[in-house]
N, C-alpha and C positions, 0 to 999 in steps of 0.2 A: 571550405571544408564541409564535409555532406554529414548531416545526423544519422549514426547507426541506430540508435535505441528508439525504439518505435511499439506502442501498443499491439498488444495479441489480437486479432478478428474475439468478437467474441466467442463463435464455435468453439475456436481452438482453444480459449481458457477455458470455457466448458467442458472440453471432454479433459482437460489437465488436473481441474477441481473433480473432475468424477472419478479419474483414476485412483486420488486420496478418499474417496469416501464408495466408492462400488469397483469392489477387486472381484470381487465373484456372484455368481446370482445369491449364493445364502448373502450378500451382503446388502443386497436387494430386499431382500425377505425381512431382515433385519430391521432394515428402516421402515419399510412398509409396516409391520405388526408395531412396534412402536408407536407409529403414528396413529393406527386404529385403539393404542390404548389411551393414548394421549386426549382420542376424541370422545374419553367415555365411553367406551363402548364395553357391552357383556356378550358378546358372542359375533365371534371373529374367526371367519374359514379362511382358509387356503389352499389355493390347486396349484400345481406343478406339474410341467410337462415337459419331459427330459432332460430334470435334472433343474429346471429354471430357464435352461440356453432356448426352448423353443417358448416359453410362455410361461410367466407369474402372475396369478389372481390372487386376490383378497378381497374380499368383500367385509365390511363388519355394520354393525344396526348404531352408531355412534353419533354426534351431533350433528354430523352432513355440513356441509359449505353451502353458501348462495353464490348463485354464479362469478358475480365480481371478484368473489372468493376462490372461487374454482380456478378462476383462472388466475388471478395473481399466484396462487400458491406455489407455479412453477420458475416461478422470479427468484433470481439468487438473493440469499439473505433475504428472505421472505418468511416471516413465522408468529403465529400468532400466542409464543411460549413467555418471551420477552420484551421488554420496552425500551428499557433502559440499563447500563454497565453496570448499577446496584445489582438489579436482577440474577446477575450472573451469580452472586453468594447468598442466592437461597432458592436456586432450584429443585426442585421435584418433580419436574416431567422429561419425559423418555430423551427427547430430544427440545430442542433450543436454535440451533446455527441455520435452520431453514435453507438448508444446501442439498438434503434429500431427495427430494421433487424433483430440482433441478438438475441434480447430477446423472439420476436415473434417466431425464426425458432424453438427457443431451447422448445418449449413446444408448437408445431404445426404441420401440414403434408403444405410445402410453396410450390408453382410452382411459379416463375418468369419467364414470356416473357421482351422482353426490345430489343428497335434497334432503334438507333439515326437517327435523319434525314437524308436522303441525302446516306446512305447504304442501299444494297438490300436483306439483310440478318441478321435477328435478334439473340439472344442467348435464350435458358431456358434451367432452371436450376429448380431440384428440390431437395430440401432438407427434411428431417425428423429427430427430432429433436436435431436438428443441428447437421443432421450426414448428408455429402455429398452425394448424391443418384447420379446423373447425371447431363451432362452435354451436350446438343445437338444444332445445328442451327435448327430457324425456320423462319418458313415466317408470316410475321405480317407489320402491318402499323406502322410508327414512334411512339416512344412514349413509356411506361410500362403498363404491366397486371400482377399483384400479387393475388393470390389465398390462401389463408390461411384457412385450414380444418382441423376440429375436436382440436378445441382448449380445450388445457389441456389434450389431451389424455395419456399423459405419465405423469401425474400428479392428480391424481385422487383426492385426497382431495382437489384440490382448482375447479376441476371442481362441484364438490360436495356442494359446498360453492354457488353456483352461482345461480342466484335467480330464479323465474319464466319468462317467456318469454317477458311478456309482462312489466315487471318491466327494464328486461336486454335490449328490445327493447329501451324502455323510454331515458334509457344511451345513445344510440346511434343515435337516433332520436337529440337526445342534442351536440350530440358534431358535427353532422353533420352542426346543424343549428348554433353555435358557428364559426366554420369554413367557411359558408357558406356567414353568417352575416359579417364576417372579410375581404373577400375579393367576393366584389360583380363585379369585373372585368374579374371574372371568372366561366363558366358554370359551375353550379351542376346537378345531377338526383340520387335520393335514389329509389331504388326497392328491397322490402320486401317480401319476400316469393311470387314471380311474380308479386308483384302489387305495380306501379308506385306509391310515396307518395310524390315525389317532382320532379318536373325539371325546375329548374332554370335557366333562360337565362342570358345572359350576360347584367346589366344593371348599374344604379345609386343605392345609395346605399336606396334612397326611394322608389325607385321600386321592390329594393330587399325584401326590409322589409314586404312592401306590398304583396309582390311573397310568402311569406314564411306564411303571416300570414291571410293575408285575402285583397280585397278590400276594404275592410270598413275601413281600418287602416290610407288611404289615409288621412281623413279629422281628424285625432287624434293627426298629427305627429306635434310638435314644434320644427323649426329648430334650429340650437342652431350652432354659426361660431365666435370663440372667438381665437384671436393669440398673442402671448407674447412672451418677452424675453423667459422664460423658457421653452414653451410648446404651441401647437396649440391645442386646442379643436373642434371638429366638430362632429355631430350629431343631434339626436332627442330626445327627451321626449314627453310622453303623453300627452296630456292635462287630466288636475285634475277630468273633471266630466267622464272622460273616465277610471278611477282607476279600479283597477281588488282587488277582494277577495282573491287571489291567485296571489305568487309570479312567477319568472320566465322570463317574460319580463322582465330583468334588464340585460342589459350586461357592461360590461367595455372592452375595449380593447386598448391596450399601442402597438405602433407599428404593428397594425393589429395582434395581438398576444391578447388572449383571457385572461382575468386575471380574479382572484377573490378577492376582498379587501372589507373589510366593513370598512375602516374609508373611503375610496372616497363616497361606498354605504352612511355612513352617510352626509357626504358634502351634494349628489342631497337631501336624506329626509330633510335636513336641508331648503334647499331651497324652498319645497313644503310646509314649515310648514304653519299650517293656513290654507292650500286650498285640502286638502284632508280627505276624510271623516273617522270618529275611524275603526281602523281594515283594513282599504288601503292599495293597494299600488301603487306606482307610476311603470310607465312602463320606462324605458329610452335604449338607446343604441350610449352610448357613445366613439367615438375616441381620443384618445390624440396620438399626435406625437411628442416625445421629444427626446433630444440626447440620443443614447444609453448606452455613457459615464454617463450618470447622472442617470443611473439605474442600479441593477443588477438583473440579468433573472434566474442565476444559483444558487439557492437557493432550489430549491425543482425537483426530476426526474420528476414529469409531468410538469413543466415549467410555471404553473397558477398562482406560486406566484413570485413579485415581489420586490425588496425594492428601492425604491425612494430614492435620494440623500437629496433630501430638499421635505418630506412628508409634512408638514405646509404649504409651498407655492402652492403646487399642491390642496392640500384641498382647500384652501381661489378662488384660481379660479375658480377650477371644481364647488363649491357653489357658486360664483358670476357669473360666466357664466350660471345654470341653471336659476339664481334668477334673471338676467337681459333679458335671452330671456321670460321666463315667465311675463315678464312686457311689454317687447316691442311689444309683439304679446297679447295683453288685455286680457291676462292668470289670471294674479293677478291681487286682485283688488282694485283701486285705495282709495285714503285715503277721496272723500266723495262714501262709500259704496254701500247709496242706495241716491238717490236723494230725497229731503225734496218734496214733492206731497200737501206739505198741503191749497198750496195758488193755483195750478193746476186747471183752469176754464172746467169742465166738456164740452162734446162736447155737448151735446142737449142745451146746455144755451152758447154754445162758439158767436154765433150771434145775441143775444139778448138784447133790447138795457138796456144801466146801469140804476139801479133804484136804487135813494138814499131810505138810511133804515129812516123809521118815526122812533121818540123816543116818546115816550109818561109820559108825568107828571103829577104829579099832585099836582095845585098850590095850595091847603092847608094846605101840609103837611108841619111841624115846627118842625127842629130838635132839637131844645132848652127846646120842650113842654114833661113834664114826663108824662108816660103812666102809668098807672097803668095792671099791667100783674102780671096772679099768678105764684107764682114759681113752677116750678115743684121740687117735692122731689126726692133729688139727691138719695135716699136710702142706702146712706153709712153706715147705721145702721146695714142695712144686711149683708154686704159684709163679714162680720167675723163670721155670722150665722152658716157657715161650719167646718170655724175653730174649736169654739167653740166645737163643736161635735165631732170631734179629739180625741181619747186617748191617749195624749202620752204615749210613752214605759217607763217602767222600767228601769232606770239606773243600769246598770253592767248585764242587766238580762240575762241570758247565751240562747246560741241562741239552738234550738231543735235539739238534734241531729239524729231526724224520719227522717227519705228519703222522699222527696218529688217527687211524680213523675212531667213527667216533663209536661205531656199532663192534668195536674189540672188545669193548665192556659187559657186553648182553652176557656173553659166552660163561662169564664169571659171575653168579648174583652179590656177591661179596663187595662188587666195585662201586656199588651207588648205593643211594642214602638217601632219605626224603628228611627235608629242614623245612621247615612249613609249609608254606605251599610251594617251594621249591623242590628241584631231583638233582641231587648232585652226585655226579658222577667223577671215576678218577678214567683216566685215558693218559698212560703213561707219564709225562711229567707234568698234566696240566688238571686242571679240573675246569667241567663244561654243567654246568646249572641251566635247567630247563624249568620256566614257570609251567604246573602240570593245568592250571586250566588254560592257557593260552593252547598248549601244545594238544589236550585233548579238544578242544575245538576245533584245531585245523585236522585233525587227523577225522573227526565227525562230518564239518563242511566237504571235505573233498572224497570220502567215501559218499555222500548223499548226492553231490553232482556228478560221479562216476554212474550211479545206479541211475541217477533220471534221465542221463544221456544216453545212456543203453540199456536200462531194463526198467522194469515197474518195480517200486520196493516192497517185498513182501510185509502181509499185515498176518498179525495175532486175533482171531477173535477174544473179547473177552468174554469173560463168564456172567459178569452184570453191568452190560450197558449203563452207562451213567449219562444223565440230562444236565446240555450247561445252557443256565440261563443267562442268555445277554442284554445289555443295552443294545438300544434303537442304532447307535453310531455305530459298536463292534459287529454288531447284525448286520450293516450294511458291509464290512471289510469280510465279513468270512463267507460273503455270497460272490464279491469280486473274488475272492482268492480263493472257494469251492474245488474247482480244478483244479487247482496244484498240489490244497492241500487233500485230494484224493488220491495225488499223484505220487505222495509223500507217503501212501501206507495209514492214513486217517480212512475210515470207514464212517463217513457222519450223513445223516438224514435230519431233514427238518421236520420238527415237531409241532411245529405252531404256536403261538404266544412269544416270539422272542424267543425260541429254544430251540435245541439241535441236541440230537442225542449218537452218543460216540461208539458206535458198536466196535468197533477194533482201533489197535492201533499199530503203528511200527513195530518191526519184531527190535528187541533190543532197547525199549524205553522199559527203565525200572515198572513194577509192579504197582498200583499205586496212586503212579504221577500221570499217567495218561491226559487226564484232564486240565492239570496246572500246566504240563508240558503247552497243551493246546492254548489256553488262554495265554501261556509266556508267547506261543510266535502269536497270535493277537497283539499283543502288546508290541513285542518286537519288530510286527512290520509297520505297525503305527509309527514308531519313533523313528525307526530306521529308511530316512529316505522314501516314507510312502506317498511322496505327492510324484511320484517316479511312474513312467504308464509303464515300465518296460522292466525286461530282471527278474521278473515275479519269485522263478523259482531260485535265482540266489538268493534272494531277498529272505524269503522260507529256508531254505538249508541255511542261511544266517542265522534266522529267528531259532529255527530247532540245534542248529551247535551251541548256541547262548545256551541254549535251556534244559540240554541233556549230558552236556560238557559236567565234569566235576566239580564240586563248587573251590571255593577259595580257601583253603586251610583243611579241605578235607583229608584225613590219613590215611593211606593205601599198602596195601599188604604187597610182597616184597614179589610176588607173581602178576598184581595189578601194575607196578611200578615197572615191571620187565614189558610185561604186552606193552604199555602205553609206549615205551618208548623203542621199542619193533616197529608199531605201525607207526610215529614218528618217521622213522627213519627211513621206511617206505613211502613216505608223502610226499606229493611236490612240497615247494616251497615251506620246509620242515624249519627255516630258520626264524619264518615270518608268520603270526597269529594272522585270524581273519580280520583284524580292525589293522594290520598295516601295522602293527607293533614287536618289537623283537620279541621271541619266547625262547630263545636261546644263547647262554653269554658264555664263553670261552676266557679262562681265567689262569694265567701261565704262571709260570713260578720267576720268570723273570718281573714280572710284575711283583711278585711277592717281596724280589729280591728288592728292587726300585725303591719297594714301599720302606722294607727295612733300614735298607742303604745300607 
């Protein structure tokens, strides 16, 4: 009998262990800046070029390796973070598992320079994929330069896999600023395809925030310095009238180590409840510092998830610490809301002398003396004149079983009803309930793919342009999706720093919302399927029927409730919402009868 089970070549575990630790080039970028921070280093570049898929440099001024070093380093489980399995419960450095090097050579063309302080002669090395190439001295300044080119080349299906540029950018754009936000004790500079997108100096962590995102951020920021037994808290949040339509400003980071958790994300929304307006979100960039013993880090190969020892305890603070600096800094608001104004002496009468009020009587009148007054007729006689006129039904009579259509009702405004966010309509023996924002989404999506297939949708100028300031990430989604959304009746120009300003908009978007509209499809094609290259423009009339649809429980006057369901009933697929959900239910009286028995 022959042995099937037989060990991997090593390539091919190599490129199986890369695929769990380099999905994309930002995950490249990732590891790489980590490592540069790892080696002490204060200023630390980065170049990219297209996106990462043709080339990733780093260079930073950090400890350097001596050769021996240079070149073990690309050995799997190779790292100079830990020694021993104690180690592992009391980490503090970026990385540990020494599979980074490696995982990157083995599906890349790598050049390392590297030469420690205080030597006058550095080493490079260049590898392909993870086949030894050379090994020579050079001359360089203390510190490391890593080069990483044509990622995935020996891997063609996952390069294949990998999105559009400016989508692959966004990745990278993100991990930089995750890293960058983590430790602001140390200089950054991102350059994209030759053009400078950030350089960060070496400052406090509010100047950093500021550096990254704007000047304006300065008078947004709530400090937040809370220390305990368990854990010290330190950072900012928003403030609530500065909420974004769009996620992203949200970070968490546990030992300057960048994490993703939604039960803490739930703790700060917990705190904000009340003061942030439907569809918000709150901005926050939170640090915790707690023993390392009381976490574990080694739970997932990109290192973003954590498990907490006592997760309950760390919730109850990270929500009283956001909920106490929001009070202490007149965030939230206090428990009399608006001040009673009603005894408030106007200013034009604030210096006028007091005038008592005359009363006027009159001394004949005798409350004891009966008046005679006629009655008015209360007309309860009528009140059942309606009734009366009533036919009631036939007992047992069996209900029609003729089709009614459903558009018999329009004709009549009397026949339908709005019950919350339901339209309940009668159509002979049945009643037919329509959820009005399902229904006015589909009737929005399929008029906007009607006009972009055959015509340009006309735009409003407004009257005062308004500036939206973005993040580095949503800056990249609104320069891929530029075109469409000009296509769509947005009129926007870029203004420089992170901002675009909205000179028009679609005709037919409330007054007002122009710009929340525009940040909801931001938001909208983010979440909705945007690692997608293809669709753009359903994608956008998705994002914009979300955002211009009615909301959920709003009340509609009884000629809005007739349009909406006219053009209903003119739409294709009028029975089905745009997420694939019924928006229309048919409700017979045989059923009624069923229910009865």
């Amino acid at each position: 009998m022959t042995d099937i089970i037989k060990l991997l070549p090593e390539t091919v575990a190599n490129q199986i262990a890369a695929g769990e630790v380099i999905q994309r080039p930002a995950s490249a970028v990732k590891e790489l800046l980590e490592n540069a921070v790892d080696a002490e280093s204060t200023n630390i570049e980065l170049y990219i070029k297209e996106s990462g898929k043709t080339m990733i440099r780093i260079v930073d001024n950090g400890l350097g390796m001596t050769p021996s070093d240079a070149r073990l380093s690309f050995a799997r489980h190779a790292t100079s973070k830990i020694k021993s399995a104690e180690e592992l419960f009391s980490i503090r450095t970026k990385g540990f598992r020494g599979e980074a090097l490696a995982s990157i050579a083995a599906i890349s063309q790598v050049e390392l320079k590297s030469m420690k302080a205080g030597e006058e002669i550095g080493t490079q090395i260049e590898i392909e994929g993870n086949e030894f190439l050379d090994q020579r001295p050079v001359g360089m300044t203390a510190g490391t330069s890593i080069s990483v080119k044509n990622l995935f080349y020996n891997v063609p299906a996952r390069r294949n896999f990998l999105k559009s540029n400016p989508i692959e950018a966004r990745h990278i754009i993100d991990e930089f600023e995750r890293v960058a936000l983590a430790h602001p004790e140390v200089a950054f500079s991102l350059n994209m395809n030759n053009i400078e997108h950030f350089r960060l100096p070496i400052s406090n962590l509010r100047q950093r925030i500021v550096n990254i995102y704007g000047s304006n951020y300065n008078e947004r920021l709530v400090p937040i310095a809370e220390e305990t037994t368990l854990l010290t808290i330190t950072g900012f949040v928003g403030k609530p009238e500065y909420s974004r339509k769009t996620r992203g400003e949200q970070f968490f980071f546990v030992n300057k180590r960048y994490i993703k958790d939604g039960y803490l994300h739930h703790a700060v929304s917990n705190a904000f409840e009340e003061l942030l307006p439907k569809d918000s979100y709150a901005s926050y960039w939170l640090y915790i510092d707690i023993d390392p013993a009381k976490i574990d880090v080694n739970i997932h190969p990109t290192k973003t998830e954590i498990k907490f020892e006592d997760e309950r305890s760390v919730y109850a603070i990270v929500r009283s610490a956001v909920k106490r600096s929001l009070g202490q800094y007149n965030v939230a608001p206090a428990l009399d809301f608006e001040r009673e104004r009603t005894f408030d002496v106007p200013h034009a009468m604030r210096y006028q002398p007091v005038q008592m009020q005359t009363v006027l009587v009159n001394p004949g009148y005798n409350p004891f003396q009966k008046e005679s007054r006629p009655i008015a007729s209360a007309g309860w006689d009528k009140v059942y004149d309606d009734i009366r006129k009533v036919q009631l039904p036939v007992q047992d009579q069996p209900s029609s079983s003729t089709p009614i259509d459903f558009e018999e009702f329009i004709i009549n405004s009397k026949n339908f009803f709005q019950l919350g966010p339901y339209i309940v309509a009668k159509t002979g023996d049945n009643l037919r309930s329509s959820d009005a924002t399902s229904a006015h989404e589909r009737i929005i999506y399929n008029q906007l793919i009607n006009k972009i297939n055959g015509q340009a949708i006309s735009s409003q100028q407004m009257l005062f342009p308004q500036t939206i300031q973005l993040n580095s990430s949503d800056l990249q989604i609104i320069k891929e999706i530029e075109k469409e959304i000009r296509d769509f009746g947005f009129d926007i120009s870029e203004f420089g720093l992170n901002t675009y300003v909205l000179n028009a908009a679609p005709v037919g978007i409330p007054s007002g919302r122009e710009k929340g509209i525009l940040e909801d499809i931001i938001e909208q094609y983010k979440n909705n399927s945007s690692e997608l290259s293809s669709g753009i423009a359903e994608k956008l009339a998705h994002s914009m029927s979300k955002s211009m649809a009615v909301r959920r429980g709003d009340q509609l006057s009884e000629e809005e409730i007739q349009s909406l369901i006219q053009e209903l009933m003119k739409s294709d697929k009028k029975d089905r919402g745009i997420d694939g959900k019924p928006c229309m239910k048919v409700l017979k009286t045989t059923d009624l009868s069923d229910y009865f028995k």
